[in-house]
N, C-alpha and C positions, 0 to 999 in steps of 0.2 A: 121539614127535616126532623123536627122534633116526635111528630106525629108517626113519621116513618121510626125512627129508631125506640119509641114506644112500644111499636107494632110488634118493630121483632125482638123485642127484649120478652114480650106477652108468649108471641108464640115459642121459643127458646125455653120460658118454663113450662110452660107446657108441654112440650116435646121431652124438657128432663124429667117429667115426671112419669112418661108415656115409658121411657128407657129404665128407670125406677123401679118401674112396676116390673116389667121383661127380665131383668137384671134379679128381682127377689123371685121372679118364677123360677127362672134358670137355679139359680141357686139351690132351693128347696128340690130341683129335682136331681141336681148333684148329692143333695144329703140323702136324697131318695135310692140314690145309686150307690152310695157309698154305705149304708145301711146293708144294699144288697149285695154286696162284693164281700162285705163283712158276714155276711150270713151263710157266704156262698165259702170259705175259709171255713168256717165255724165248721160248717156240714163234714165237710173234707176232713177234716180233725176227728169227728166223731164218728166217722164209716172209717177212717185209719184206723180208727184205736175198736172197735168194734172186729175190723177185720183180726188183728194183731192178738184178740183176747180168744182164750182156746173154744176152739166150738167143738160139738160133739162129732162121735164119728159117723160117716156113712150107714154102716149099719145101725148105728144108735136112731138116726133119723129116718130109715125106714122101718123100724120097729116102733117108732111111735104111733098111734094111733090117729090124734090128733093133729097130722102132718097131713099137709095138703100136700105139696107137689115140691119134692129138693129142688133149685134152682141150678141150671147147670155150671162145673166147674170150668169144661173146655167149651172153644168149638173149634169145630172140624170146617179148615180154609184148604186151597187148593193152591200149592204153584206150579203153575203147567200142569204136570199128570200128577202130581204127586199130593197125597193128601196130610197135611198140617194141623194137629192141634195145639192153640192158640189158650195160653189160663186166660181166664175171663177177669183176674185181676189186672193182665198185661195188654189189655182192649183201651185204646186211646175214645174212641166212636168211630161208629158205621156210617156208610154211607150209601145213596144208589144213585147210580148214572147211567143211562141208558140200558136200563132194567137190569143193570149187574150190580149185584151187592160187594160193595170194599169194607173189608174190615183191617183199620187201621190201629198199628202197636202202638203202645209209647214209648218207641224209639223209632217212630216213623215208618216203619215200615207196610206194606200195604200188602195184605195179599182177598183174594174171593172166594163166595162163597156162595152155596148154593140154591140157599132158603134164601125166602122173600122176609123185608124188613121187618114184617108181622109177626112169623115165625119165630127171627132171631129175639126180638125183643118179649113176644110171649116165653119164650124160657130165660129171660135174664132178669135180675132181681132188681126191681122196681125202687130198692134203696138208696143202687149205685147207677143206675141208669135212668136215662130220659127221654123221651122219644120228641124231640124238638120240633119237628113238623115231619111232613111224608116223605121228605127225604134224608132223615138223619136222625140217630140215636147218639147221645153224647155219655159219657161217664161223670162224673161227677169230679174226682181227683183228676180228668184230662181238664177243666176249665181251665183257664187260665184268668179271662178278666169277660164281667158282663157290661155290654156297652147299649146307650140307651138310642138307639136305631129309631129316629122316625116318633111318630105322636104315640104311639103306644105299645112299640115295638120295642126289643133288645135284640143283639149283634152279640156273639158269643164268640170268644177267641180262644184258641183251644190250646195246647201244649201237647204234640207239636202243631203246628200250624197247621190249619186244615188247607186243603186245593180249594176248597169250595164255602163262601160265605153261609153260616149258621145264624140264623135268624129264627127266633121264636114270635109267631105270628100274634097281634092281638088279642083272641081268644083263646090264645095260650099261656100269656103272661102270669094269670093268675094261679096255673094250675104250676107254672114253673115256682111261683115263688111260696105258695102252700109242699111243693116240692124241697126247696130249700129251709124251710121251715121259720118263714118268715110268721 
């Protein structure tokens, strides 16, 4: 009896210490996460107030020399027949489903478009946007919270809620958080 209640007093610390260890992983990758929610705020703050500060005018920046390519202000979405320009300020992220691109407000609302994801995101400004995997470009002020998905994935929560789960793939992580300016 003695011998038994030895046994499992042995294995009992050892198991809390097996939980110990899980318990300070988990941890450190919450401060890993909350680092990057804080970074992800920070950014959003500094493309606010970037946007907010006066830029030059259209023709100022085709008269520059030194100007590669103006990034566009609108884009042209479709509801039914009609066609909708959309400010690229009020772009929640895009999406494609069954080879139709949605480009969604931030007031939810959804409408399509007629360029392929490539397209749209080749003329949007690489500051405020992100192209999260092949099927989705996110804005940067739509985040809402980064969630840590999987062994070395995140789960992206958007404002408004997206139809469709936002996932940045493991070999994208890094370019997400060099994005956010970690």
């Amino acid at each position: 009896m003695l011998f038994l209640l030895i046994t499992i007093r042995i294995l009992s610390i050892y198991y809390e210490k097996i939980i110990d260890r899980k318990a300070a992983k988990f941890e450190d990758g919450m401060l890993n996460l909350s680092k990057l929610n804080d970074s992800l705020e920070n950014y959003q703050k500094s493309i606010a107030e970037l946007q907010t500060k006066s830029e030059p005018t259209v023709e100022e920046k085709v008269f520059k020399k030194d100007t590669k390519e103006i990034p566009k202000q609108r884009l042209l979405t479709y509801i039914r027949n009609e066609l909708m320009p959309i400010a690229i300020e009020d772009i929640a992220y895009i999406y494609v489903e069954n080879s139709i691109s949605y480009v969604v407000r931030k007031d939810g609302k959804r409408y399509t478009a007629n360029d392929s994801l490539d397209q749209i995101y080749a003329s949007l400004d690489p500051k405020v946007f992100f192209r999260a995997n092949r099927q989705t470009i996110v804005a940067i002020y739509a985040i809402d919270k980064i969630i840590k998905y999987g062994n070395s994935t995140f789960k992206i929560e958007m404002q408004p809620v997206s139809e469709i789960d936002i996932v940045i793939g493991k070999n994208k992580v890094t370019v997400f958080k060099k994005w956010l300016d970690l």
